[in-house]
C-alpha positions in Angstrom: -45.7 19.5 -81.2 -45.1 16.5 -79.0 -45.2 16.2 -75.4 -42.4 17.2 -72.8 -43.6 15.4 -70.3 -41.3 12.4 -70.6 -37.8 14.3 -71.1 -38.7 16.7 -68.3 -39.4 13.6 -66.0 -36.6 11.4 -67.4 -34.1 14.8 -66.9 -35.6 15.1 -62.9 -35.1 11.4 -62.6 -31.8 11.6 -63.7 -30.9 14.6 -61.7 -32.4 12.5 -58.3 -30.6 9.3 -58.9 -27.2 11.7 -59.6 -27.7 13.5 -56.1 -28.3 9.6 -54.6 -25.0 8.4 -56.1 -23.1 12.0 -55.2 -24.2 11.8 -51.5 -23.3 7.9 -51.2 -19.6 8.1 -52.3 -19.5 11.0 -50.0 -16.7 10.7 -47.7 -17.8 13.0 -45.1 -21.3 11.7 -45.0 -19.8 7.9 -45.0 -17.3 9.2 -42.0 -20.3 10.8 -39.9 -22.5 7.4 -40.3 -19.6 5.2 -39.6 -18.9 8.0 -36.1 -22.6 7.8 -35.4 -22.9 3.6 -35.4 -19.4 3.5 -33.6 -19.5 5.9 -31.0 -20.5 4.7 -27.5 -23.3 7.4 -26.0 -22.9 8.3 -22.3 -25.5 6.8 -20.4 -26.3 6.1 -16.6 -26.8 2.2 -16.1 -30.7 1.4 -15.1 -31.2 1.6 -11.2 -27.4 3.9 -10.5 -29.7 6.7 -9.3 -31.3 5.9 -5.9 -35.2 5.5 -6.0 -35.8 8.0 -3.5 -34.4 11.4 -2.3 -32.1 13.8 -4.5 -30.5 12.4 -8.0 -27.2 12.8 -6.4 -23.8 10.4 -6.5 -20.6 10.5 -6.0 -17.8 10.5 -8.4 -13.7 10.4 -9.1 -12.1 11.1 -12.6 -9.3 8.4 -12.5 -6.4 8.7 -15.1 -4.8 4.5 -15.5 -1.4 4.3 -15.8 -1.3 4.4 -19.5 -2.9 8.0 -19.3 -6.6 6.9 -20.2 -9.1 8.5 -17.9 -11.9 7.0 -16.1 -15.1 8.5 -14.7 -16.7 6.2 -12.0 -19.9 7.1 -10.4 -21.3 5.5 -7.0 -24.0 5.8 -4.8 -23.6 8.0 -1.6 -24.6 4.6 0.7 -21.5 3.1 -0.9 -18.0 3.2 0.8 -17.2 6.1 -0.4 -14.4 8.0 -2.8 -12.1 5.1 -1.5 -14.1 2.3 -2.3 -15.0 3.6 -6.1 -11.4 3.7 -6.7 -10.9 0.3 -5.2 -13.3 -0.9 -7.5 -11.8 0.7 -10.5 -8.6 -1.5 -9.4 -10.7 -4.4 -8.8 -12.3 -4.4 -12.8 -9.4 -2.9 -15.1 -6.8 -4.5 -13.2 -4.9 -1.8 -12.6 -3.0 0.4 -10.3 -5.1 3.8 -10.5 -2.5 6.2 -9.2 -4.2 9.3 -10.1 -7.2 11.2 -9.6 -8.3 14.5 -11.5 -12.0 14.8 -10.1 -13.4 13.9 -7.0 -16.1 15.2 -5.4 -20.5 14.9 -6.0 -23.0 15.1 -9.0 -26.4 16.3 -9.5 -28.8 14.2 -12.1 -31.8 15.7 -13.7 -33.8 12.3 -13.5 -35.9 12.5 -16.6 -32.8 12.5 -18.9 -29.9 11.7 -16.8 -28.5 14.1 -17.3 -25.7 15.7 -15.0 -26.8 19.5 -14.0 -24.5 20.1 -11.5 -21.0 19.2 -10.2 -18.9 20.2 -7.3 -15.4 19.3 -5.7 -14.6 18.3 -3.0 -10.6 17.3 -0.7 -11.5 13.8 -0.2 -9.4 11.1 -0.7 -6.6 12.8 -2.5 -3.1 11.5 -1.4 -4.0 9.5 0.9 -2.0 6.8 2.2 -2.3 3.2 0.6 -3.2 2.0 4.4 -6.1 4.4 4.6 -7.5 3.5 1.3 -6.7 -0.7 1.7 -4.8 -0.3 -1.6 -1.1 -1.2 -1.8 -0.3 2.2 -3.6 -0.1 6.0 -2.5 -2.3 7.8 -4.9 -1.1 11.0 -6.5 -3.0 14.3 -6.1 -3.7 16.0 -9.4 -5.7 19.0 -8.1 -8.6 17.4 -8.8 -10.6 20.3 -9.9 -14.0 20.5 -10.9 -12.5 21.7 -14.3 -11.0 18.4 -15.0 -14.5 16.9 -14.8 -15.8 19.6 -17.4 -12.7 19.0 -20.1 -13.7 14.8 -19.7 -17.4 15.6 -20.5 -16.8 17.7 -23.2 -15.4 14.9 -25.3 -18.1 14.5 -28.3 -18.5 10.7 -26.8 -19.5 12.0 -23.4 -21.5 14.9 -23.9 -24.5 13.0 -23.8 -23.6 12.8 -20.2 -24.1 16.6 -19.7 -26.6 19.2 -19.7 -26.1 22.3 -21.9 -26.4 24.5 -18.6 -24.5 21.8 -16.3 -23.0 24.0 -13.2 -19.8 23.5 -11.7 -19.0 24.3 -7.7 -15.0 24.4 -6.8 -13.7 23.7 -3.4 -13.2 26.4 -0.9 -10.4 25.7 2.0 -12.5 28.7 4.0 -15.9 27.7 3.4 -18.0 24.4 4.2 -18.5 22.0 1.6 -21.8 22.7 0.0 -23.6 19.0 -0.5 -26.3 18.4 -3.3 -28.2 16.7 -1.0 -28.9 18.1 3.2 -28.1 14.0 4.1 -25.2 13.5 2.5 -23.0 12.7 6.0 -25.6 11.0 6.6 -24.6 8.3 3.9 -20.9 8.8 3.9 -20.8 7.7 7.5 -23.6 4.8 6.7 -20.9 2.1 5.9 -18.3 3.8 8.4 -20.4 3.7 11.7 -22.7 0.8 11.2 -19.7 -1.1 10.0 -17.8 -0.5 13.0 -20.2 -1.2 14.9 -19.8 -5.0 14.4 -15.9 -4.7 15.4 -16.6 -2.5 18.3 -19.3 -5.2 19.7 -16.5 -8.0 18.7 -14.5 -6.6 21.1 -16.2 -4.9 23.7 -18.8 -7.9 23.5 -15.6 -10.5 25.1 -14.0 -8.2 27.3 -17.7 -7.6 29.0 -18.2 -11.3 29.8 -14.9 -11.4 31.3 -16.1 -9.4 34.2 -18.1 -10.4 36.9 -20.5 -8.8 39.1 -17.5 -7.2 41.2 -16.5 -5.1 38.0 -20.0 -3.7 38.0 -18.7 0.1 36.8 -16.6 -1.0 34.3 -19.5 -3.5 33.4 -22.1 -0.5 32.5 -19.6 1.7 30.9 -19.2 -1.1 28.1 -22.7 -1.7 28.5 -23.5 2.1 27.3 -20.8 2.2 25.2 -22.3 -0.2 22.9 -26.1 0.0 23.8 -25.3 3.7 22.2 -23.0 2.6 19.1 -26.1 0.0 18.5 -28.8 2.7 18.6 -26.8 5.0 16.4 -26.1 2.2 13.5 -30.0 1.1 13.9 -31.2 5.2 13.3 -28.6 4.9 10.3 -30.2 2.0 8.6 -33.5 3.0 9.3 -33.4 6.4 8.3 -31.1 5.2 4.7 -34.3 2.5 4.2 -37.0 5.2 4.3 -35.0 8.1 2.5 -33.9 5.5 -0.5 -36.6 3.5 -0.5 -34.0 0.6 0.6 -35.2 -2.9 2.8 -32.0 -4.1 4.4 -34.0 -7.8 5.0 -30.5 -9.1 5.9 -30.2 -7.3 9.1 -33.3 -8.4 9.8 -32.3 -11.4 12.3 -30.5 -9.0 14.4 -32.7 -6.1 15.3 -34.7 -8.0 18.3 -31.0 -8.6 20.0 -30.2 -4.8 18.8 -33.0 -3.8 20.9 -32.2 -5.6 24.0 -28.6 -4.1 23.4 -29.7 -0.5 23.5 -31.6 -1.7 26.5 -28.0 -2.4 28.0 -28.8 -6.6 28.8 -26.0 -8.8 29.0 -26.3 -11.0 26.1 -24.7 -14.5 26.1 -21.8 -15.0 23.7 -24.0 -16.7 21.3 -26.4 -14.0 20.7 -23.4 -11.6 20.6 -21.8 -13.8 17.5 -25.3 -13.2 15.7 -25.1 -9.7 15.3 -21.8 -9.3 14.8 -22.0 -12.2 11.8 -24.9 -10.7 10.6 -23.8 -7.3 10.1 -20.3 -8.1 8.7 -22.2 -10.8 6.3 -24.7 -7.8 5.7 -21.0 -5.1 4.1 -19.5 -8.4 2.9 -22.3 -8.9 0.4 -24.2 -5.3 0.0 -22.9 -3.2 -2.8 -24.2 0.0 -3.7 -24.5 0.4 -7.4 -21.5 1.8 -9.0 -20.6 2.7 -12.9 -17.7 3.3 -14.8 -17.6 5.5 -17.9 
């Protein structure tokens, strides 16, 4: 009796290269390889997640005119809610009139991952003069819910973790921040930045006055020796909690000092500080993403 060998092996041959031919005309596996290569995958640019300190930034859902939403994510040092929809303006071109989500995020920083999300009132409907952009913006609720329904898209999800946790706004109850300093850095941009226009103006009307004037003379003199001291605390305290170096503001800090100090400065001197910091918000950008 011959062998069997070679039928059973040309029969399992046959059989394999049949399953090989079956599963490449598939349409459903060809669909999910073609969803796989095409689909983008949620994931946090290098360096959006500050060095130091909690994972945390802050975020709006935006919605363009054309009904195509947009998640942007800052860092809590930038200009805040405002400014990330400013810059939304600034890189589709377009007048972002609604907001769905607004409020702060909380990364897991091994996988990026978002694990927690809250809401906060924020910007909504404020006034195009408040904001610096020539439209009113529409409030949309802007529940923490909205955020949920956007990362649940099967092109976002990579975005969020399994067990993600969502905190809504309460009118009655104090806005719980993921991280203790989060004033801290929402007023960062605010209060150092006014600073320079406060010493631009306080700074001329002081040498105006002569010796005569000598009450009105310290109460500007305090006035900004404390506005100073509060803006250099800021900076200092955002540099060792994010790992930061501010170099640019460097030139300014001996002339800071003898500010707090209360000297008269001459006009000069005055100029370098105030060019320095206004050079220092016209060029420093926290890191910002949109999804």
């Amino acid at each position: 009796m011959a062998p069997r060998f070679p039928a059973v092996a040309s029969a399992l041959l046959l059989s394999f290269l049949s399953s090989i031919t079956a599963t490449a005309q598939s349409p459903c596996v060809n669909a999910l390889s073609d969803a796989l290569k095409t689909t983008p995958v949620a994931k946090l640019a290098p360096g959006l997640l500050p060095r130091k300190g909690p994972p945390v930034l802050i975020g709006i859902l935006a919605e363009t005119p054309d009904g195509k939403p947009l998640l942007v994510l800052g860092q809590q040092i930038s200009d805040g809610h405002a400014g990330l929809l400013a810059s939304v303006r600034k890189q589709t071109g377009q007048d972002i009139r609604k907001i769905s989500w607004a409020g702060e995020l909380l990364f897991e920083k091994r996988t990026g991952q978002i694990i927690a999300a809250n809401e906060t009132a924020g910007i909504l409907a404020r006034s195009s003069e408040e904001l610096g952009i020539p439209f009113t913006v529409e409030k949309t609720g802007a529940r923490v819910e909205n955020l949920i329904s956007y990362l649940n898209r099967p092109e976002k999800r990579a975005l969020k973790s399994p067990t993600m946790r969502a905190e809504k706004f309460h009118v009655n109850r104090p806005v719980s921040h993921f991280d203790p300093n989060a004033q801290v850095y929402s007023d960062f941009r605010h209060e150092v930045g006014t600073f320079g226009i406060h010493l631009k103006l306080k700074s001329r009307q002081l040498l105006k006055l002569t010796e005569v004037q000598g009450t009105e003379r310290q109460e500007i003199l305090k006035f900004i020796a404390d506005q100073g001291a509060q803006a250099q605390i800021m900076i200092r305290e955002i540099e060792r909690q994010r790992g930061l170096r501010f170099a640019e503001l460097a030139p300014a800090l001996p002339l800071l000092k003898r500010i707090q100090a209360r000297e008269v400065l001459t006009k000069d001197q005055y100029d370098i500080v105030i060019r320095t910091v206004e050079q220092f918000f016209r060029n420093y950008e926290a890191p910002r993403q949109i999804f």
